[in-house]
N, C-alpha and C positions, 0 to 999 in steps of 0.2 A: 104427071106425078105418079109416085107409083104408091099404092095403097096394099093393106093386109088383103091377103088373097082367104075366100071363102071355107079354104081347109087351113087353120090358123097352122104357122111354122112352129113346129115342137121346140121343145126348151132344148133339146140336145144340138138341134140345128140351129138357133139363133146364137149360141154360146160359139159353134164356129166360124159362125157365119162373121160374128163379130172377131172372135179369134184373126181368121184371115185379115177381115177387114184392117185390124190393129197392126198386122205384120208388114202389109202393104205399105201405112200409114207410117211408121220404125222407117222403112227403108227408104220409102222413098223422100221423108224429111233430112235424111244422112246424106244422100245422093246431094240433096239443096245446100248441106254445111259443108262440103270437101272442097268446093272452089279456093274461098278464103284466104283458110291456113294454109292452100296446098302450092295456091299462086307461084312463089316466089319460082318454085321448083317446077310447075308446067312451063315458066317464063323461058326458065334454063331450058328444057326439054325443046321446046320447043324454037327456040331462037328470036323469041321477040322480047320488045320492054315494053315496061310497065305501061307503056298508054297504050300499046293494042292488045298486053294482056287484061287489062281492066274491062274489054267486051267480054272475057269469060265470066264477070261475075254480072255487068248490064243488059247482056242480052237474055240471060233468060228471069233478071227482074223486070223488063218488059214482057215478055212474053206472058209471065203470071200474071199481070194488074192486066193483061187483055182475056188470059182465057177463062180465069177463077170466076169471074163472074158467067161467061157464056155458061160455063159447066155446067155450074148450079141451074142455069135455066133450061140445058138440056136435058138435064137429068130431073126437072119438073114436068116435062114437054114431052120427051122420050121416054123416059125409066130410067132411074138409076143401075138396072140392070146392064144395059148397053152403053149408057155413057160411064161408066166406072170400065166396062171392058176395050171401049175404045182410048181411054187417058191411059190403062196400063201400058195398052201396047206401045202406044208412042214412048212413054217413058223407060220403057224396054227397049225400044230403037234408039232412043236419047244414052242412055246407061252406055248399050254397046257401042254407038258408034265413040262418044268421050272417051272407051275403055283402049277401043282399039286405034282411033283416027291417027293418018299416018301426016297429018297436018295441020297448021293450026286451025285452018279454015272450015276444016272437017271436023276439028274439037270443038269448034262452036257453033255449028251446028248440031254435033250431039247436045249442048250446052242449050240450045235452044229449044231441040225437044226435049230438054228434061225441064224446062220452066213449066211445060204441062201439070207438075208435081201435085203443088198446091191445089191443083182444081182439084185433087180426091176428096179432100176436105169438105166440100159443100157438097159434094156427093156421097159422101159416108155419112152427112146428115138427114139425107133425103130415104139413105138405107135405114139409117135406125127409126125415123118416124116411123117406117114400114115395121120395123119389127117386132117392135116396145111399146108397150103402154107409157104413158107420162112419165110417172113416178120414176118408172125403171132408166126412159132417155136420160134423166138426170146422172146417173151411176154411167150409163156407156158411154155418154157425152165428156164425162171425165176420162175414161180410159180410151178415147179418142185423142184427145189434148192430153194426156198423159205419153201415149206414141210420140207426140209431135215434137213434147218438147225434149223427149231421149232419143229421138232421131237425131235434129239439129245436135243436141249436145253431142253425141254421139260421132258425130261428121264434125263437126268442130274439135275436140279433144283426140278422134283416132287421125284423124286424113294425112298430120305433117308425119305421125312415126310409120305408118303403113304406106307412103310414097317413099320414105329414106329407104325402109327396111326391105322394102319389094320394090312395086312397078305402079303404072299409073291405068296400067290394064286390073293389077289386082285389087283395087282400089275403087275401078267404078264398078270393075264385073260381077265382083263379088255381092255388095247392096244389090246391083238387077239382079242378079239371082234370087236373092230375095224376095224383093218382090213379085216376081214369077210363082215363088213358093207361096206367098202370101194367096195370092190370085186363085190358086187352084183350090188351097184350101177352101176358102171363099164360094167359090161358084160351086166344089163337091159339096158346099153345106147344100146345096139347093133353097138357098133363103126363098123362093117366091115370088121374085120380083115380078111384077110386072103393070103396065104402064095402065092407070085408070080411065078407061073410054070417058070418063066424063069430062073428061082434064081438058086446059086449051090445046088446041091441036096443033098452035104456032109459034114461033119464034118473032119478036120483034127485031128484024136484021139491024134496020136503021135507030133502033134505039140504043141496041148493045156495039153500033158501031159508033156513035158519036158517045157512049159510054168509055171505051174502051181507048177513041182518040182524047179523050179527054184527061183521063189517066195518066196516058203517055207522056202529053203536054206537060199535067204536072208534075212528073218523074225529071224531065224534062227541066223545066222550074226548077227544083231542089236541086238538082244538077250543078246550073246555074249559079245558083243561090251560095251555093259551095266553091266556085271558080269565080266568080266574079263580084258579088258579095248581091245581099238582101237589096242595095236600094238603087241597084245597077238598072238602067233602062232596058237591056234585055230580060235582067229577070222580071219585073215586074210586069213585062208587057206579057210573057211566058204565063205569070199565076193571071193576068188580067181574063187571057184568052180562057184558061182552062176553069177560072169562072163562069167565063160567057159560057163553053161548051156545056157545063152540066147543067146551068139554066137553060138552055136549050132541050137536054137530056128532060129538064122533069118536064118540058113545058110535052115535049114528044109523048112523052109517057100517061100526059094527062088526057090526051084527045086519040091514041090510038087503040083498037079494039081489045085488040091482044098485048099489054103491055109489058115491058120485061119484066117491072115491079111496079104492082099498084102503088103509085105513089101517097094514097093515101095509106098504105100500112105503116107506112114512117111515118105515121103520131100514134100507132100503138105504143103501147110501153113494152111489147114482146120482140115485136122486130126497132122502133124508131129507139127505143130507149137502151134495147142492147149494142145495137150501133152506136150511142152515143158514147155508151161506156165503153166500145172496146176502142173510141180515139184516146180516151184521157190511158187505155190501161195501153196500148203502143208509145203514147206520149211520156209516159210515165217511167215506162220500164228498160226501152231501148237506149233514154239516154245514161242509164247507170252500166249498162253492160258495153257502152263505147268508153263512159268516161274511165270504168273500172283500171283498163289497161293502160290508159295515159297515165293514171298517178302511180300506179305501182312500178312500172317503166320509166320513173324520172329518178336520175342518180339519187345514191343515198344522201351525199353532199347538199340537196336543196332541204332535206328536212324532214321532206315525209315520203319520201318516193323510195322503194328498195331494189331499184333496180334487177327485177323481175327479168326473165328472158320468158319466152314465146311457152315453152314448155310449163313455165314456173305460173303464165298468166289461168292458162289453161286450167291447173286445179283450182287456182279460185273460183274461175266460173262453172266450175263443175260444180262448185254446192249450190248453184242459184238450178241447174240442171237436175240436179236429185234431189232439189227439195220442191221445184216444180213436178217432177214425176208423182211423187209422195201426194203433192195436195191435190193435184187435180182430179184423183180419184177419190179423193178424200172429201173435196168438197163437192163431188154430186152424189157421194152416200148423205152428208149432212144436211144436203139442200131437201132431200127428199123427207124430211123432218122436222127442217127449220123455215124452207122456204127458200124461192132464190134471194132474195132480195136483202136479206137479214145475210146470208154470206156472202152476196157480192159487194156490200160495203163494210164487211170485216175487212175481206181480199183486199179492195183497194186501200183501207188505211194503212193495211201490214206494209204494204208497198211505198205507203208515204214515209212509212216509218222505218224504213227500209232506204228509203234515200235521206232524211234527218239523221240517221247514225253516221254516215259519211260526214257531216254539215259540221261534227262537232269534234269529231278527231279522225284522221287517216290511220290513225296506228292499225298490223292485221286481223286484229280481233274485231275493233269497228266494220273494217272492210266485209270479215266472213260477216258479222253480223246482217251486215246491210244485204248482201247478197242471199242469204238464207232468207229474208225476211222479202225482199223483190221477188226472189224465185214463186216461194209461196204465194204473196199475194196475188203477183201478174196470171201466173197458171192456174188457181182457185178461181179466178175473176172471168178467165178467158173461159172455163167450163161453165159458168151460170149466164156467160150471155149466148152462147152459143146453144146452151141446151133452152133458154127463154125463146131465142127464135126459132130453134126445132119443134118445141111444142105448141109456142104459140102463133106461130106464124100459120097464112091459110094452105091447107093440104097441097095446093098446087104451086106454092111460094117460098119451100124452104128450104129448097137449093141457092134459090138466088140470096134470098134475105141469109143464109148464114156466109154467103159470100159476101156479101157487105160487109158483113161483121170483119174477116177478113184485110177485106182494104181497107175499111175503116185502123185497125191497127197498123197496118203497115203504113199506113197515110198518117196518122200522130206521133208513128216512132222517126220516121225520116224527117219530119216537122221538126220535132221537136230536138231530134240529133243535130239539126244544121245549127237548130240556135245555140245548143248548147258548146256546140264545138267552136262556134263565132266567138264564145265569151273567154274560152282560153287559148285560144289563138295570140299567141304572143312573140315577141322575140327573143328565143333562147328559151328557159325553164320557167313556166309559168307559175306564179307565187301561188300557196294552197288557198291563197284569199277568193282566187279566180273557180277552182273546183269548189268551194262552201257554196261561194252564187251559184254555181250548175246544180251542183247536188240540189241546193235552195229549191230552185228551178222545180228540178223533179219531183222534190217531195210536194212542193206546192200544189201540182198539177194530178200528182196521185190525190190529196186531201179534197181536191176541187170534187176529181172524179166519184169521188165518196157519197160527196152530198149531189152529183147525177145521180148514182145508182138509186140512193136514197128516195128521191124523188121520181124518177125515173121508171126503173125496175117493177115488174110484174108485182102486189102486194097481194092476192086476191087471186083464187083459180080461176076467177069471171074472167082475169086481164089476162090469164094463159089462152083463153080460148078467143082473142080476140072482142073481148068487149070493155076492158077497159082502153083508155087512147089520154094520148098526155094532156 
């Protein structure tokens, strides 16, 4: 883990140190949203259909649910120093080769090294513990999540008009470059990093590998779950296994020396309780930003759908995009005043109430509404669990523990999108009755996660520092 070094880093250097960090964090979330929208037109480019185009968006979501966690433990184990300079570079190698590959096979394996992306994330949190007092992680841990989520937006909303209007080279080379630019800034701050002799000196290989097959497995599962339905004897034998695997994972974790995560720091309320929250805020949020584009996308003829095209879907999700920018810097200045816990179940009610506005009319004014009010709470919510396990998690744990946090969201938004996509799965135009239950769905499960946080969440500076436990 890397700790504040003996000559404290000046305010002028922490300011860029985190500057870079943030640009890196911009770029290379953009790099992760170009696939997507961009598909249809790599497909063309490249001469394949849609089922061997669809490896450009699965192979490097495999590759994140394996590396995001290694990261974070490398960069506990190592220093954040060297492991944020070894993920650049791959993702620099990933960037160029997607930018330039003169094949598809080559596109994805750029595609693969840019799945690397995500692991900066638990490693930009291992930085700021390094270079912040409490208080202040709260503020950069939003402007952290703040990058991420006008990256993604960002690669979502520019990708399809910057592959029409240019090339598929200008589109990925330009983001690496960025990042590149990020990086220097970054390392010319001179943050200090460096790695604390008292720290564990190892890595748990066999733990973060039946971690990481486990994962897979359930990626795997929801896959499944999606082609052949929930009560298919392949899927269920798929989530059976990937059960067994992570009781296996805690049982490893519990008797080995060096473990990848004490597993007893999962009944703090700092690292067990931000995890818990950030399933219900993946659960919560992802299925209103799939559902969004199915209703607006159904002819106007059915009643409530306005037949929307790709370009037209795009601004709508742009306000859930800039009002997540907006809060999440917003609510680690507030936290540092009110507390996390008192705004991470404002955040997540906004989000319930943010899928209940869809529940009660489609019309666009409901839709913006719901979206402005998801943007906000999902992004508000995701900076107070993240900054709870950067502070509270133990010095040499907060790479991994804010990588959980992590999967944890992406594990209840894919959860939750399969169900919800099961319920208007119909033949021909699905009545609005079918989206009210979805919507239902999500607001339910944002309100549930309310009363985690509530319960949950750090209340007490005692439980930041690891002494309170659920």
């Amino acid at each position: 883990m890397t700790i504040r070094t003996d000559n404290a880093v000046d305010l002028s250097h922490r300011r860029w140190a985190l500057t870079g960090l943030a640009v890196i964090v911009l770029a290379a979330a953009s790099l992760e949203g170009f696939v997507l929208p961009a598909l249809p037109r790599l497909q063309q480019d490249f001469g394949v259909d849609a089922a061997s185009g669809a490896l450009a968006s699965v192979v490097p979501t495999v590759i994140t649910v394996i590396v995001t966690p290694l990261a974070g433990r490398l960069a506990d184990v190592y220093g954040a120093g060297r492991t944020l300079a070894g993920l650049v570079a791959i993702v620099l190698a990933g960037g160029l080769t997607s930018a330039f590959a003169a094949d598809f096979t080559t596109f994805i394996v750029g595609q693969a090294l840019q799945g690397f992306a995500l692991g900066i994330i638990p490693v930009g949190f291992v930085v700021l513990r390094h270079l912040f007092l409490a208080e202040s992680i709260k503020t950069a841990s939003g402007v952290l999540v703040a990058m991420s989520v006008a990256g993604a937006g960002l690669g979502v909303l520019t990708a399809g008009p910057i592959i029409e209007a240019t090339s598929r080279a200008v589109l990925y080379a330009v983001p690496t470059a960025v990042v590149a630019l990020g990086a220097v800034v970054f390392f010319a701050a001179r943050p200090g990093l460096r790695r604390d002799p008292d720290a564990r000196t190892g890595v748990d290989w066999l733990g973060a590998g039946v971690f990481a097959v486990a994962l897979v497995v359930l990626v795997v599962a929801l896959a499944s779950s999606s082609s052949a339905g929930w009560t298919a004897p392949t899927t269920l034998l798929l989530f059976v296994a990937a059960i067994a695997l992570l009781t296996i994972w805690v049982w490893i974790e519990s008797r080995v020396a060096q473990p990848m995560i004490d597993v007893g720091s999962l009944r703090s309320r700092s690292v067990g309780g931000a995890v818990a929250v950030g399933v219900a805020i993946g659960a919560g949020y992802a299925p209103i930003v799939f559902l969004l584009p199915q209703v607006i996308a159904q002819p106007i003829e059915t009643g409530y759908g306005l037949g929307a095209t790709a370009s037209q879907t795009g601004m709508f999700l742009a306000v859930a995009y800039a009002a997540g920018v907006i809060s999440s810097v917003a609510a680690g200045r507030v936290a540092r005043s009110t507390g996390l816990r008192a705004v991470g179940v404002i955040a997540m009610l906004a989000l319930g109430l943010g899928a209940a506005a869809a529940v009660f009319s489609p019309a666009p004014a409901s839709l913006v509404l719901m979206l402005l009010l998801a943007g906000v709470g999902a992004a508000a919510a995701s900076t107070i669990v993240y900054a709870a396990a950067a502070i509270g998690a133990e010095a040499h744990e907060v790479g991994v523990s804010t990588a959980l946090i992590t999967i944890a969201r992406a594990v209840g938004g894919a959860l939750a999108t399969q169900v919800v996509a099961s319920l208007i799965t119909t033949d021909g135009a699905p009545p609005f009755a079918t989206f009210q239950v979805a919507f239902g769905v999500a607001a339910a499960i944002s309100i549930a996660g309310a009363a985690v946080a509530f319960w949950l969440l750090p209340r007490e500076r005692a439980e930041l520092s690891g002494l309170g436990h659920l």
